[in-house]
C-alpha positions as a printed Julia matrix, in Angstrom:
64×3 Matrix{Float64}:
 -19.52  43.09  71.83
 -21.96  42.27  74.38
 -23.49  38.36  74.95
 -26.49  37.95  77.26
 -26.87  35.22  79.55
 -29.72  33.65  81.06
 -29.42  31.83  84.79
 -32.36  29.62  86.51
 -33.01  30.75  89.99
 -34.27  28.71  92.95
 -37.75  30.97  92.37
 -38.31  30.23  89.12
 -37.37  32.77  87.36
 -34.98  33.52  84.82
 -32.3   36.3   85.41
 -30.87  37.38  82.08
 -27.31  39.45  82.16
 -25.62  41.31  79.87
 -22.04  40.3   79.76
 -19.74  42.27  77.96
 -16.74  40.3   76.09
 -15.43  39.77  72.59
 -16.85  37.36  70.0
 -14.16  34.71  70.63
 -14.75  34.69  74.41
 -15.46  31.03  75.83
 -18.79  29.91  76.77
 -17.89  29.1   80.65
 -16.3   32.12  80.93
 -19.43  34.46  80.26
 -21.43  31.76  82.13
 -19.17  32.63  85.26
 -19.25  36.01  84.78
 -22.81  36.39  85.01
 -23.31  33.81  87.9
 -20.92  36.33  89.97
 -22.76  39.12  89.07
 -25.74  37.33  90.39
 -24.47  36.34  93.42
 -23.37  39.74  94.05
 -26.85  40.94  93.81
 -30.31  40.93  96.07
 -31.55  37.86  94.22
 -32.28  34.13  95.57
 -29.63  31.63  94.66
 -29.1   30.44  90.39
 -27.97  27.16  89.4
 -24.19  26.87  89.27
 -25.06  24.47  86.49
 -23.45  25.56  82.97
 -25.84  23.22  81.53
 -28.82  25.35  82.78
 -27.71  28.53  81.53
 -28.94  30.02  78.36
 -25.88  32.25  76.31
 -26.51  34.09  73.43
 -26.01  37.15  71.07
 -28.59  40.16  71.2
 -29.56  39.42  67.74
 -28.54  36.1   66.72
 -31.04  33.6   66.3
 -28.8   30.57  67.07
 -27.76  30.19  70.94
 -24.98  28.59  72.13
C-alpha cells in the first residue's frame, strides 16, 4: 500500500512523496520517511513540523 505525503518547503511549495508502507503504519513514521527523502534530495529545506505535513491515501477522500 502506498500513502502520499505532502511537506511545506521554505519556497513555498509543496513537495508531495509517495511513501510506501502498510495500512496500519503510524502517521509520524511516514511523515519521517518522507522528510528524509527530502532532505536527501536537491530541494530547499521542509518544515520538520508534523503538524505541517499533509498524509493521505491515493484515493481516499479523508486525510489524516
Amino acid at each position: 500500500m502506498s500513502w502520499l505525503v505532502a511537506l511545506p518547503a521554505l519556497d513555498g511549495r509543496d513537495y508531495v512523496y509517495r511513501v510506501h508502507a502498510p495500512f496500519d503504519a503510524l502517521p509520524s513514521d511516514l511523515f519521517w520517511t518522507a522528510f528524509h527523502c527530502h532532505a536527501d534530495g536537491p530541494h530547499p529545506r521542509a518544515s520538520d513540523r508534523f503538524d505541517s505535513a499533509r498524509i493521505w491515501r491515493p484515493g481516499a477522500e479523508a486525510r489524516i
